[in-house]
C-alpha distance (Angstrom), angle and dihedral (degrees) to the residues before:
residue distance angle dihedral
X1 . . .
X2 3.55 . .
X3 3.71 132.6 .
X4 3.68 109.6 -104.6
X5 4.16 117.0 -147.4
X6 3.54 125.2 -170.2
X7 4.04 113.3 -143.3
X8 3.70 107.1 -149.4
X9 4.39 100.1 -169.9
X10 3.68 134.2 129.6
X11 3.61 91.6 -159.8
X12 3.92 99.2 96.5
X13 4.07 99.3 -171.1
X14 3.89 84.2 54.1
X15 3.36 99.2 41.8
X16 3.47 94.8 51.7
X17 3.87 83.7 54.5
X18 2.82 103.7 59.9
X19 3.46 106.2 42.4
X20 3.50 86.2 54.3
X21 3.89 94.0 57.1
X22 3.78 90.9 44.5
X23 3.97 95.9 53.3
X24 3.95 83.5 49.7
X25 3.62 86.2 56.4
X26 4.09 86.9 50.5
X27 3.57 104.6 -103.6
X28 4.05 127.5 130.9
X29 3.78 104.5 -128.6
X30 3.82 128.3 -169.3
X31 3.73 122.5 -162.8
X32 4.09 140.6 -150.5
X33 3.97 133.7 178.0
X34 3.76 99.8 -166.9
X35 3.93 129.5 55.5
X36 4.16 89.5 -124.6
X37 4.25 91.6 54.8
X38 3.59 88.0 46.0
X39 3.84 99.1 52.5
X40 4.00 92.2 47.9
X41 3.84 85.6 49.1
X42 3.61 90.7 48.6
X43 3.64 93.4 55.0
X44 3.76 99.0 34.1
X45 3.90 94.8 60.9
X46 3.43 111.3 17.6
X47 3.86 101.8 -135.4
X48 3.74 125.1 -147.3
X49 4.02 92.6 -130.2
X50 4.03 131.2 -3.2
X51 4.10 124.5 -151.1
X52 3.69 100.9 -144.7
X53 4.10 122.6 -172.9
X54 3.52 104.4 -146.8
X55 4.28 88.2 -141.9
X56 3.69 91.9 65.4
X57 3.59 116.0 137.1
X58 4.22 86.2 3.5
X59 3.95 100.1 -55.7
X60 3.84 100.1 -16.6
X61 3.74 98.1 126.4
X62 3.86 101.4 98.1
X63 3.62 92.0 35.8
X64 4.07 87.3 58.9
X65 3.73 93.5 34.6
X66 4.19 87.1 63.7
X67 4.12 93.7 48.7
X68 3.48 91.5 51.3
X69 3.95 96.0 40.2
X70 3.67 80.7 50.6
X71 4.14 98.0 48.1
X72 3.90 97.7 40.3
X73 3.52 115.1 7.9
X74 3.19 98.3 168.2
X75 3.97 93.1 70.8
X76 3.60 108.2 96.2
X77 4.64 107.5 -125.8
X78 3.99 115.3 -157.0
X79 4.10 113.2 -157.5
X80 3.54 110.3 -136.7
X81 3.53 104.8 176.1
X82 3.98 140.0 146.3
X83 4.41 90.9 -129.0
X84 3.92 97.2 97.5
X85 4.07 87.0 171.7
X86 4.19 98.0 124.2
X87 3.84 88.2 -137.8
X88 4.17 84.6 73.5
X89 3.85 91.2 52.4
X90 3.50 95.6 50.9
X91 3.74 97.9 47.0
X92 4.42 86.1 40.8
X93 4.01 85.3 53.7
X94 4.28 88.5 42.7
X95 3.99 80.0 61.8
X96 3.51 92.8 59.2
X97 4.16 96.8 -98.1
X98 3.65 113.5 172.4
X99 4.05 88.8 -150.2
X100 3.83 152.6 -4.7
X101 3.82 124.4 -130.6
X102 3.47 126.1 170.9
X103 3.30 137.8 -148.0
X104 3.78 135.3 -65.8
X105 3.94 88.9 35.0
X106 3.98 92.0 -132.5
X107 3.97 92.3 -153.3
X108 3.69 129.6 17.5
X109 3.71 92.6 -158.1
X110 3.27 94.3 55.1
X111 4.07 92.4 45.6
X112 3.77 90.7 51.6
X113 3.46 95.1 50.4
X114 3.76 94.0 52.0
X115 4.11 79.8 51.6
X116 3.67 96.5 61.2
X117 4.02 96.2 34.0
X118 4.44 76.3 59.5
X119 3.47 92.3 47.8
X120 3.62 94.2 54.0
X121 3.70 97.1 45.7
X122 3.94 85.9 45.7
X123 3.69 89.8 50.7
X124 4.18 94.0 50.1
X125 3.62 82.3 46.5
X126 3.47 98.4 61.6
X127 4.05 99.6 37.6
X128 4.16 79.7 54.7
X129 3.68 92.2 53.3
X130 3.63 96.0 46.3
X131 3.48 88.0 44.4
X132 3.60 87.1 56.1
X133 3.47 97.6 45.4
X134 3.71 94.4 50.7
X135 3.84 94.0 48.9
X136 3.67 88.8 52.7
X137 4.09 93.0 47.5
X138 3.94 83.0 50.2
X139 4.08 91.0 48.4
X140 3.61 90.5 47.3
X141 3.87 97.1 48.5
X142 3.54 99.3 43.2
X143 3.91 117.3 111.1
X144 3.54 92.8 -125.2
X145 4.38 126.4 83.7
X146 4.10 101.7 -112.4
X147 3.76 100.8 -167.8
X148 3.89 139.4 162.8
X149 4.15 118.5 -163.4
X150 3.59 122.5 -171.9
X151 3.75 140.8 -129.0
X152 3.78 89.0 -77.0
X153 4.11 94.6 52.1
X154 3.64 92.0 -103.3
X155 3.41 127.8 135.9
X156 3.88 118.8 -121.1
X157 4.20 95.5 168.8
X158 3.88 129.1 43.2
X159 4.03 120.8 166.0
X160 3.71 113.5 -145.6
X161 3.75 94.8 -100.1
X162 3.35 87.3 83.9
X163 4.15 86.9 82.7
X164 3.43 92.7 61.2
X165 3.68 103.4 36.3
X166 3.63 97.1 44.8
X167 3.61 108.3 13.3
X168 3.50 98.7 -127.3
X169 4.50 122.4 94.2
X170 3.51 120.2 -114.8
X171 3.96 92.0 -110.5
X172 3.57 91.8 48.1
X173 4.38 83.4 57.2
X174 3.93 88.2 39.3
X175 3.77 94.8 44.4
X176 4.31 91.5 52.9
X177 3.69 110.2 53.4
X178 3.86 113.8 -131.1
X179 3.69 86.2 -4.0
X180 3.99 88.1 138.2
X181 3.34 94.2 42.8
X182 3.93 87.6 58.2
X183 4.00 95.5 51.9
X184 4.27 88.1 60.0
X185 3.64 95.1 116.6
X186 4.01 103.2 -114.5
X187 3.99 98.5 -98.8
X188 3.56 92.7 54.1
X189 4.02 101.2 38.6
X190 3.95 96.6 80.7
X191 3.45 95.0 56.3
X192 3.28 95.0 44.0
X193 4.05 84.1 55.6
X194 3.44 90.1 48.7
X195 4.15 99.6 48.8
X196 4.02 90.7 51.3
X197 3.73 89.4 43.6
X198 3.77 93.4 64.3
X199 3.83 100.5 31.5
X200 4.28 72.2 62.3
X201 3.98 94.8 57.0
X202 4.09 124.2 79.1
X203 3.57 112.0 -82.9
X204 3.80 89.4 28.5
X205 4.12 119.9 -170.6
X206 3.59 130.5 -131.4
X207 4.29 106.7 -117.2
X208 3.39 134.7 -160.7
X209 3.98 129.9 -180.0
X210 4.06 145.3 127.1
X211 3.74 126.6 -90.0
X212 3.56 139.4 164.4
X213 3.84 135.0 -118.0
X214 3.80 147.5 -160.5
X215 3.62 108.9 -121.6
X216 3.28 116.4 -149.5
X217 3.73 98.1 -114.0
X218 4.11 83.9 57.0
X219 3.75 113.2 -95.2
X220 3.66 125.6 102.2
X221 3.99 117.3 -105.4
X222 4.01 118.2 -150.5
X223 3.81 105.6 -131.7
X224 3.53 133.2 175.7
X225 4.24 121.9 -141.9
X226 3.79 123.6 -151.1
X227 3.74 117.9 177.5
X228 4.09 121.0 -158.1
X229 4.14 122.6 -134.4
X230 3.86 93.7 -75.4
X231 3.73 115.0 -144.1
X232 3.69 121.1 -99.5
X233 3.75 128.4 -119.3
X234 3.99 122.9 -133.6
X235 3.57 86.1 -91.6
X236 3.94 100.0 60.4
X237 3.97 90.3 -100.2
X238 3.36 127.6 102.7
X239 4.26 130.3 -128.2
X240 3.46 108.5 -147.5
X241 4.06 139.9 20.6
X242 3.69 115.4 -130.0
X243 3.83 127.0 -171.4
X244 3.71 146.9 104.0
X245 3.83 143.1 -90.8
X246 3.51 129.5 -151.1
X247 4.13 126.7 -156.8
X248 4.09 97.6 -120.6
X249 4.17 84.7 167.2
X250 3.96 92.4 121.1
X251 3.69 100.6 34.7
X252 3.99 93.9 47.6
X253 4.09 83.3 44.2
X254 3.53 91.0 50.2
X255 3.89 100.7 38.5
X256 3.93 84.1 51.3
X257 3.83 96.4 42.2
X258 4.12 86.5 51.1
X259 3.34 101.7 40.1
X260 4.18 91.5 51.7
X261 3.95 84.2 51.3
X262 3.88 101.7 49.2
X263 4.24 82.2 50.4
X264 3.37 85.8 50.4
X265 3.85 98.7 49.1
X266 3.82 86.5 41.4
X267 3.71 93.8 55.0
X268 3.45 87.6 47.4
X269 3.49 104.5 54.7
X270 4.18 91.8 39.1
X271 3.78 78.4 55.0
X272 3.73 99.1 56.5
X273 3.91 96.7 47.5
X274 4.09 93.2 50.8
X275 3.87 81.6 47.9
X276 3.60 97.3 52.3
X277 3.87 96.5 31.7
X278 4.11 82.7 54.3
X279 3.73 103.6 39.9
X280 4.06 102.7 50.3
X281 4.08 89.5 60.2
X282 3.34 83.0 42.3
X283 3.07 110.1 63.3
X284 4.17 94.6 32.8
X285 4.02 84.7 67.0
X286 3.11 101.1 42.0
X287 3.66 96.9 49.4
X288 3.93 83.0 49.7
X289 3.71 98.5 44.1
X290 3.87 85.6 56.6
X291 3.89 92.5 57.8
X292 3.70 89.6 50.3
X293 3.48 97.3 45.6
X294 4.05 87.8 54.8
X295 3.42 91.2 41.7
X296 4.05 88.0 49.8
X297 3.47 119.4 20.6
X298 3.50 97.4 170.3
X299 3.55 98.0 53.2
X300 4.27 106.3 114.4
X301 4.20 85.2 -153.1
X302 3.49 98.7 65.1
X303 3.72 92.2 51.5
X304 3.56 83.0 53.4
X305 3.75 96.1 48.8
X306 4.10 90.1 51.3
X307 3.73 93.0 51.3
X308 4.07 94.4 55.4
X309 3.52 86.1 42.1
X310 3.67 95.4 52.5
X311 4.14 86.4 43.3
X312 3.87 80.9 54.8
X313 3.52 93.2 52.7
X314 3.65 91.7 53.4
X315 3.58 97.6 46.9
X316 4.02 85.2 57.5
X317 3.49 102.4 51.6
X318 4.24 85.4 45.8
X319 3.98 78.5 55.1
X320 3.59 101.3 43.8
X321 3.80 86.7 51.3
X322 4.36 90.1 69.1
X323 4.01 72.2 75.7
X324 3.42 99.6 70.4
X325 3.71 116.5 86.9
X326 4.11 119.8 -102.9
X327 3.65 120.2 -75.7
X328 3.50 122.3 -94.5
X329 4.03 116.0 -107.5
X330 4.23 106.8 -165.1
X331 3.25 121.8 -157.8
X332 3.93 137.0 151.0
X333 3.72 107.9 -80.0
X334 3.88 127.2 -176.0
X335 3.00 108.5 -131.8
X336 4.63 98.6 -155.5
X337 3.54 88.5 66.3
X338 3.59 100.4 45.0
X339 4.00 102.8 45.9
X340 4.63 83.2 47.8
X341 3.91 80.9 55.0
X342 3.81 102.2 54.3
X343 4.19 87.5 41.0
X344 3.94 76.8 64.0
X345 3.17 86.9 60.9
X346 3.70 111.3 37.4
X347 3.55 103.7 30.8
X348 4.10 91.0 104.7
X349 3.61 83.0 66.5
X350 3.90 103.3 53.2
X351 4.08 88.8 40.5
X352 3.83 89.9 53.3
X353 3.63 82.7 65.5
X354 4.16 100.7 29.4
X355 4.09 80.5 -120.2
X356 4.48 95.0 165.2
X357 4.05 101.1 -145.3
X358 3.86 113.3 -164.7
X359 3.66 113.2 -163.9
X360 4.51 102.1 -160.9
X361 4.30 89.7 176.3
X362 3.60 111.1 149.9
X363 3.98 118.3 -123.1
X364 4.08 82.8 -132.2
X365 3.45 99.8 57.3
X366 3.15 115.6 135.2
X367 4.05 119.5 -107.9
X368 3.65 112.8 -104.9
X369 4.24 128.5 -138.7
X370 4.18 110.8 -101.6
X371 3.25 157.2 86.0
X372 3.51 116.4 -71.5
X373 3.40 103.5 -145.8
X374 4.02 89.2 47.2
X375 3.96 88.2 50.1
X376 4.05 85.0 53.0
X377 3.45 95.3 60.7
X378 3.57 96.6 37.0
X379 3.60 93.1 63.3
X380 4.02 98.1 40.2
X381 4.21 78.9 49.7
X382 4.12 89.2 49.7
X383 4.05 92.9 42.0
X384 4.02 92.2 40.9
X385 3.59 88.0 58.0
X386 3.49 97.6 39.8
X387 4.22 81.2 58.5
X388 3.85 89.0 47.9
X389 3.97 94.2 56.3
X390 3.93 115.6 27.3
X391 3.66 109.6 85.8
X392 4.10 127.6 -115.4
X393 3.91 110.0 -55.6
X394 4.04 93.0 9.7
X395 3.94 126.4 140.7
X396 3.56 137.5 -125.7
X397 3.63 119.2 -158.4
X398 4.04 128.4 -159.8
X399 3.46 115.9 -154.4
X400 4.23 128.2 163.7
X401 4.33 128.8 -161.8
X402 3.69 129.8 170.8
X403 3.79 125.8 -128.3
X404 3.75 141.7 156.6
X405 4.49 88.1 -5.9
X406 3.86 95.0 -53.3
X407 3.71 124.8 96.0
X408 3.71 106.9 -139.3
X409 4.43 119.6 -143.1
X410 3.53 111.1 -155.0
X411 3.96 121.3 -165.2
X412 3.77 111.4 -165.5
X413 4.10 110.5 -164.7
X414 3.77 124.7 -172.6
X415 2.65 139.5 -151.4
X416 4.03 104.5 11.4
X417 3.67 126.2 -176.6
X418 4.03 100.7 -157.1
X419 3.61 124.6 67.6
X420 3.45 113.9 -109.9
X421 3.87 123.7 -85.4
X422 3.27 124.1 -109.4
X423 4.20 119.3 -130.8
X424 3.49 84.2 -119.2
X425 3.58 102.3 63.4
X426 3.51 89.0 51.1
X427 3.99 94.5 70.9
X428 3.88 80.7 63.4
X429 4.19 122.2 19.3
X430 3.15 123.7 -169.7
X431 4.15 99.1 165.0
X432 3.91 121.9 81.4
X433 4.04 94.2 -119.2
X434 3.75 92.3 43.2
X435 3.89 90.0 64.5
X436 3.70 88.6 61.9
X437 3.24 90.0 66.1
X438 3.63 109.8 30.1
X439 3.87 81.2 64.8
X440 3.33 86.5 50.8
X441 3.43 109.2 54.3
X442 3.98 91.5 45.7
X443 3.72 92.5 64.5
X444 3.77 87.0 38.2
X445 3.85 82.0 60.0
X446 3.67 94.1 46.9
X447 3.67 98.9 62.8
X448 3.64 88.8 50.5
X449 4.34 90.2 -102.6
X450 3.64 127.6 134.3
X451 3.97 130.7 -127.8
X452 3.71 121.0 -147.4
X453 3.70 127.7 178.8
X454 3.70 137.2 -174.1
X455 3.50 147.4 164.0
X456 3.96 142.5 -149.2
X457 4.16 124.8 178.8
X458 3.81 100.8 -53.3
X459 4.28 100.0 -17.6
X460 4.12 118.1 94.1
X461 3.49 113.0 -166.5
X462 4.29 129.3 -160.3
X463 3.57 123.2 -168.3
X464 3.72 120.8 -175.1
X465 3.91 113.4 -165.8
X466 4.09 108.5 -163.7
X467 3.96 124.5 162.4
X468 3.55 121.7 -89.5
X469 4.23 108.0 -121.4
X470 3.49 116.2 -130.8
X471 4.02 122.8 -131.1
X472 3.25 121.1 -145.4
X473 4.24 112.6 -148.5
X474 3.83 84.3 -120.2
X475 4.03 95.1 55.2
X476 4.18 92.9 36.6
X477 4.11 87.1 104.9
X478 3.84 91.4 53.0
X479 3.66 87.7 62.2
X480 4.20 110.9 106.6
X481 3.36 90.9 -124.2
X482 3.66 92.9 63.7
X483 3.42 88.6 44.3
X484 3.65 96.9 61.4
X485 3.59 96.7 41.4
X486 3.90 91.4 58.3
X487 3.18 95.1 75.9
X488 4.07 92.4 70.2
């Protein structure tokens, strides 16, 4: 296809030249005598190049030159003008013109040659830009944090993800100097410190490790850093750090939540066997001891016998207690923070199925008495089985009151495809989304909280009822709240 240029001169006779010399040359040219024809041609066909004469329309030229600098500046303007004073070149090339010809054009050859050798550059130009532009749309949608911080730990670069994986914008961690550098919980901060420190110094090393964050909505993140060979200064040291960091919140959740559980299984079978191997001898001698002892009261052995055996006994039961699930540690939870983490973390789930869940918990609710690892998995057990039972493109909604000392959690599902189950077929479930919340309402039981379900036409309701904890003024700054606000 050929290059199309748009002649912009009022000087018909050498218009008429030219554009006969340039459709020799196999271009397809387009014409205009006045400054208003030439901008609607302009931005009716887009031409690869335009030959403007500054004195069109009486001294129009730079005037046009700006508007279409400013509508496509991508398109590449030569000046071909009659004004060989230099002070009009420089001002033309201020515009953003590609080049300056004067007037007579001495050799056509020559002049078209310079027009292709334009086009070319114009045309690398452009596949460079969009290039550009599509690397940068690719940076900015990956689900990974690209960023760059300078010499004085600040960042200058943030991709997008950093909404979603930190809840906060990029401008709003731009705008705040060291602002992310604040919300590294305090463990994690001085290594942090430390890692961008020496990726700072000459000879610098590329780092990669695990820290935790302070999401915006108040629960830490797990992420992981990795920093790129930074470029070096003239002096051997380099000016910024450049890398990536990836949300590993649900795999380090996971990992941890898995690992605890195959220990757990583990202990419990190793448990079991010493049990068993201990208890069968056990109980054959001390069943015989017994008859010997009645048979011969007297007899100083037997007593001995009964008293290991009894020390035995003990030692089971001490055993046997490894199967009891872990102790319960209380403590005041809040109960916003907790219920955006597990969404982190179950969110695949509901979008599998285009289930919307709206979350309408107050900031000021008040904290609620439990364990907060028990109150994790009670809510990814309540929210799993919401995703087992509302139907493609349902909703789940979240919403908390107070009453009576308890704060009450509400899950509102619709609409659900399974009849509702009965209490009593929690005790023993035998259905994939009753285990959710047989699970469920265990821990719910061991934090001294109460599960309620019900059901009407096509909406399932849950209700959780768990004690509201009590602050004391003196413990108000051990709260997490307070903790995460301190360090602002």
């Amino acid at each position: 296809m050929p290059h199309s240029i748009l002649i912009i001169e009022d000087d018909e006779h050498l218009r008429g030249s030219i554009t006969a010399s340039l459709e020799d040359a196999g271009f397809k040219v387009h014409g205009a005598a006045e400054a208003g024809v030439a901008m609607d041609l302009f931005v009716q066909l887009a031409p690869d190049l335009v030959l403007l004469d500054l004195g069109i329309s009486g001294d129009e030229g730079m005037r046009l030159l700006d508007d279409m600098k400013m509508t496509r500046p991508s398109t590449p303007v030569i000046i071909v003008s009659g004004r060989t004073h230099i002070t009009y070149a420089i001002d033309a090339f201020k515009s953003g013109a590609f080049d300056y010809v004067t007037k007579p054009i001495l050799s056509m050859d020559v002049f078209i040659n310079s027009l292709r050798n334009c086009l070319k550059q114009s045309r690398l130009r452009r596949r460079i830009h969009d290039t550009q532009g599509h690397l940068f749309r690719l940076v900015q949608k990956l689900p990974v944090i690209i960023f760059i911080i300078n010499r004085d730990l600040e960042f200058e670069f943030l991709n997008q993800a950093s909404t979603q994986i930190l809840g906060y914008t990029p401008q709003e961690i731009l705008d705040s100097p060291r602002s992310f550098l604040k919300r590294i919980v305090r463990e994690d901060r001085g290594r942090f410190m430390l890692a961008l420190k020496k990726s700072l110094q000459p000879e610098a090393a590329e780092f990669h490790f695990e820290f935790r964050f302070l999401h915006k909505k108040g629960y830490p993140v797990s992420l992981m850093v990795q920093s790129i060979a930074p470029p070096l200064m003239s002096g051997g040291a380099p000016d910024r750090v450049e890398g990536m960091i990836m949300d590993m919140t649900r795999n380090s959740y996971l990992d941890k939540l898995l690992l605890q559980n195959e220990k757990l299984n583990m202990l419990r079978i190793m448990t079991e066997e010493v049990a068993h191997e201990i208890r069968n001898p056990l109980v054959s001698l001390g069943g015989f001891v017994r008859q010997l002892h009645n048979r011969y009261p007297e007899a100083m052995e037997t007593k001995v016998i009964l008293e290991e055996c009894n020390r035995l006994e003990r030692l089971l039961q001490r055993i046997t207690a490894y199967l009891e699930p872990m102790n319960v540690t209380l403590t005041c939870c809040l109960l916003p923070p907790t219920v955006n983490f597990v969404m982190r973390l179950v969110s695949s789930r509901l979008e599998h199925k285009s289930i919307s869940c709206d979350i309408a918990l107050e900031d000021d609710l008040p904290p609620v008495l439990a364990d907060q690892e028990f109150l994790h998995r009670i809510f990814i057990y309540l929210i799993g089985h919401g995703a087992d039972i509302v139907e493609q493109s349902g909703s789940i909604r979240i919403t908390a009151s107070e009453a009576n000392e308890l704060v009450m959690v509400n899950l509102f599902m619709k609409p659900v495809h399974t009849p509702a189950t009965g209490h009593e077929r929690l005790i023993m479930p035998f259905e994939d989304d009753e285990m959710n919340l047989a699970m469920c309402l265990r821990l719910v039981e061991r934090i001294g909280g109460h599960l309620h379900m019900e059901r009407k036409d096509s909406l399932a309701r849950l209700t959780i009822s768990m004690p509201r904890c009590v602050v004391s003024p003196e413990d108000q700054n051990l709260e997490p709240a307070d903790e995460n606000h301190r360090f602002f």
